[in-house]
N, C-alpha and C positions, 0 to 999 in steps of 0.2 A: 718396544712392545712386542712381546710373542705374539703366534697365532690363536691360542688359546686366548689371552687377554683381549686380543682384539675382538672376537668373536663373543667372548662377553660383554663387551662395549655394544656391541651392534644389536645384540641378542637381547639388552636393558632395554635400547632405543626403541626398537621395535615391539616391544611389552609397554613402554610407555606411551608410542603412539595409540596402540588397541586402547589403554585403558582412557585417555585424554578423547578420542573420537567417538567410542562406545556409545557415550550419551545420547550423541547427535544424532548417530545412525541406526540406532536402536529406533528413536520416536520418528525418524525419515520412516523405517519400516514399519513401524504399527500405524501413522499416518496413512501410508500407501496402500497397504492394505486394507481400513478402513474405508479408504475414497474405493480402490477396486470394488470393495464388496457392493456401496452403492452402487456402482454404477452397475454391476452386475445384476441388481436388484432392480433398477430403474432403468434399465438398458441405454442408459445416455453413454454415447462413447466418446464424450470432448478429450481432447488427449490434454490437453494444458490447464481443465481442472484438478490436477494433480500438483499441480506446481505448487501452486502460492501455499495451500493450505501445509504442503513440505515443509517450504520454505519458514513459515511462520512460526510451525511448531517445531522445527530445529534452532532458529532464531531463539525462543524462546526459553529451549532448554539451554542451550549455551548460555543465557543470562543467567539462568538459575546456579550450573554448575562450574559457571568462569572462575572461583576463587578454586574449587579442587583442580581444576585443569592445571590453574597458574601454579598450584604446590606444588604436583604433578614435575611438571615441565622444570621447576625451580630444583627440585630434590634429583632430578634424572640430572640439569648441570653441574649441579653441585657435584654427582657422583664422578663424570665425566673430567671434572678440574681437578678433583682430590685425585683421578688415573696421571694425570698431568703431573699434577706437583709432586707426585710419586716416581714420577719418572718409570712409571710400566708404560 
């Protein structure tokens, strides 16, 4: 495997992480921002009401979007093995 080829491998990988984590981390940040704004609003400063409501609405998009993840992640191996059996 050249350097180019490798750096294509890595450079897939890394494009399929962003898109496979996106979801989760997208609704963490409007979540959190959300809770900020109350508390900004309410002046409550609990630091660990932030968590669970996180938690729960990333939990919940990962169930939503578990089958594009699993494509995701299925077609990045696929690509991965077919560099394989190519012998690049």
């Amino acid at each position: 495997m050249t350097g180019p080829e490798v750096l294509d491998v890595a450079r897939d990988g890394i494009l399929t992480l962003l898109w496979v984590c996106a979801p989760m981390m997208l609704a963490g940040l409007a979540v959190g921002v959300v809770i900020s704004l109350l508390q900004a609003l309410t002046q409550i400063q609990e630091m660990t009401l932030v968590f669970v409501p996180k938690i729960i609405a990333m939990f919940s998009v990962m169930l939503v979007v578990l089958p594009f993840m699993g494509d995701m992640m299925s077609a990045h191996m696929a690509r991965v093995a077919a560099h394989i059996i190519a012998g690049h």
